[in-house]
C-alpha positions in Angstrom: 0.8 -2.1 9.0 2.3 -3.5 5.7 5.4 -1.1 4.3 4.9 1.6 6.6 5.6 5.2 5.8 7.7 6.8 8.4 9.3 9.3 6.2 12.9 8.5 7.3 14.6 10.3 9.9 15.9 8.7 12.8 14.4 5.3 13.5 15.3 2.6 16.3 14.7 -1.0 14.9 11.8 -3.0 16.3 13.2 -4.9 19.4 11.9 -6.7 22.6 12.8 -5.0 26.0 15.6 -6.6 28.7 14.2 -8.4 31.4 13.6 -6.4 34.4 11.7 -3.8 32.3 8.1 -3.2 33.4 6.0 -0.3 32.3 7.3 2.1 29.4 6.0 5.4 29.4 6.7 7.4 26.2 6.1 11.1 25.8 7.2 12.8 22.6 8.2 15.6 21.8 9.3 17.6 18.2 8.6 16.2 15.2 5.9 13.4 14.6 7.1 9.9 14.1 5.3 6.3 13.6 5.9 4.1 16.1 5.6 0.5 15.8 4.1 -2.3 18.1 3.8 -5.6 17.4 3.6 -9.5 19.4 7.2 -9.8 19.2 7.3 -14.1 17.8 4.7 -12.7 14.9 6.5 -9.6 14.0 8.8 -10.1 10.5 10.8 -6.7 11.9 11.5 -7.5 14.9 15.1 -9.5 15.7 13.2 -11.6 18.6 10.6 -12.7 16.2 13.0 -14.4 13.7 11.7 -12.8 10.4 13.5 -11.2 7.7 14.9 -8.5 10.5 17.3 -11.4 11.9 20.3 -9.7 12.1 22.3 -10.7 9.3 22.4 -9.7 5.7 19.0 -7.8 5.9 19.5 -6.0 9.1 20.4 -2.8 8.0 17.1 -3.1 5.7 14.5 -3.8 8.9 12.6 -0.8 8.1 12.3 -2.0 4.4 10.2 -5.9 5.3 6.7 -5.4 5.0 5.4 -7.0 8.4 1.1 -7.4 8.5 0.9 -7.8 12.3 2.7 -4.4 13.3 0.8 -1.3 13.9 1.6 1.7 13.1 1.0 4.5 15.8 1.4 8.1 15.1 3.3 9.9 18.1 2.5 14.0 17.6 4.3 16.2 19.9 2.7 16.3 23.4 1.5 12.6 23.0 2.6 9.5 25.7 2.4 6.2 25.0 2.1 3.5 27.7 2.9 -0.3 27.5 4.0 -3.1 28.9 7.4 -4.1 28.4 8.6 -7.1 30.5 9.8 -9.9 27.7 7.1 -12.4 28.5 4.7 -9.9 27.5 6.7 -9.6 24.1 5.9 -6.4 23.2 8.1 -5.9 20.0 8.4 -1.9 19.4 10.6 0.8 17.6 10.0 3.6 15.3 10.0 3.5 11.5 10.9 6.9 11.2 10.1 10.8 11.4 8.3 13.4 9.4 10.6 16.3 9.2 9.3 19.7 9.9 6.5 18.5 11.2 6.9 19.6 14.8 4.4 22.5 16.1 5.1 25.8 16.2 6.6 27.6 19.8 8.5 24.7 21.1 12.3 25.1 22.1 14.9 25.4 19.6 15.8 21.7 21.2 12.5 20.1 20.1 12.6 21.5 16.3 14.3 19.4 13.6 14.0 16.1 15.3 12.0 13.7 17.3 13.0 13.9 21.3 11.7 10.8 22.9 11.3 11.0 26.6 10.9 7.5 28.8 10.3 6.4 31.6 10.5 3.0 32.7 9.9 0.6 35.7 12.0 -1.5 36.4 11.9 -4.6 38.5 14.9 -3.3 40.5 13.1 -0.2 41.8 9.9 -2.9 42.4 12.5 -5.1 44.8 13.8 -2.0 46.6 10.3 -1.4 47.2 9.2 -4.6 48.6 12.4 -4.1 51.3 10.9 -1.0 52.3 14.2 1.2 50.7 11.5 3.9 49.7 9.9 4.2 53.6 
C-alpha cells in the first residue's frame, strides 16, 4: 500500500462516509481502477485521519503521500465491493486512480474510456422508516 499506482484517471480522495451511512455496495463497471481502504485515524491520505492529506497546502497532492496502512484493491469491471461505512466504523476509502483502456471488450459505448462506479447504500433513514413499519 505505499505509493500506489493507480495510473491517473479520475480519482476521489480517500474520505470517511456521513453519518447515517451503513452498508456500501460498489459494483464497477469500465475501466479497472485501485481502490483504497484504510482505518480512517491511521490513514496519512485520508482528511479524517489528520495526515499529510489535511486539507491545506498538500490537498491537491493526496494521491501523491505514501500511506503504509491503506490497501490497494483492484476493482475490474463486473466486480462489487462491500463494506461498512457508518463513521464509527472509520472506514477511510477512495480511488487512486484508473487504468485507461483497460475496460473489457462488448460493453456499452457508456462503460468504455472511463470508470462507472455504481453504489448502493444503506442508510439509517431507510432503517428508521423500517422500524415504523413505512415499508408494510
Amino acid at each position: 500500500g505505499g505509493g500506489g499506482g493507480g495510473g491517473g484517471g479520475s480519482r476521489m480522495h480517500v474520505h470517511v462516509d456521513k453519518p447515517g451511512t451503513r452498508w456500501v455496495a460498489i459494483c464497477a463497471l469500465g475501466d479497472t481502477s485501485t481502490f483504497l481502504l484504510d482505518h480512517a485515524p491511521g490513514c496519512r491520505r485520508c482528511w479524517t485521519g489528520g495526515g499529510a492529506g489535511t486539507p491545506g497546502a498538500k490537498w491537491a497532492d493526496w494521491h501523491k503521500v505514501s500511506c503504509d496502512s491503506c490497501r490497494e484493491v483492484t476493482l475490474r469491471s463486473g466486480d462489487c465491493l462491500l463494506f461498512y461505512g457508518d463513521p464509527a466504523a472509520g472506514v477511510a476509502h477512495g480511488v487512486l486512480g484508473t487504468r485507461k483502456g483497460s475496460a473489457p471488450p462488448g460493453l456499452p459505448s457508456w462503460c468504455q474510456g472511463g470508470r462507472v462506479s455504481c453504489q448502493f447504500r444503506q442508510t439509517e433513514i431507510r432503517q428508521n422508516f423500517a422500524a415504523c413499519g413505512a415499508y408494510s
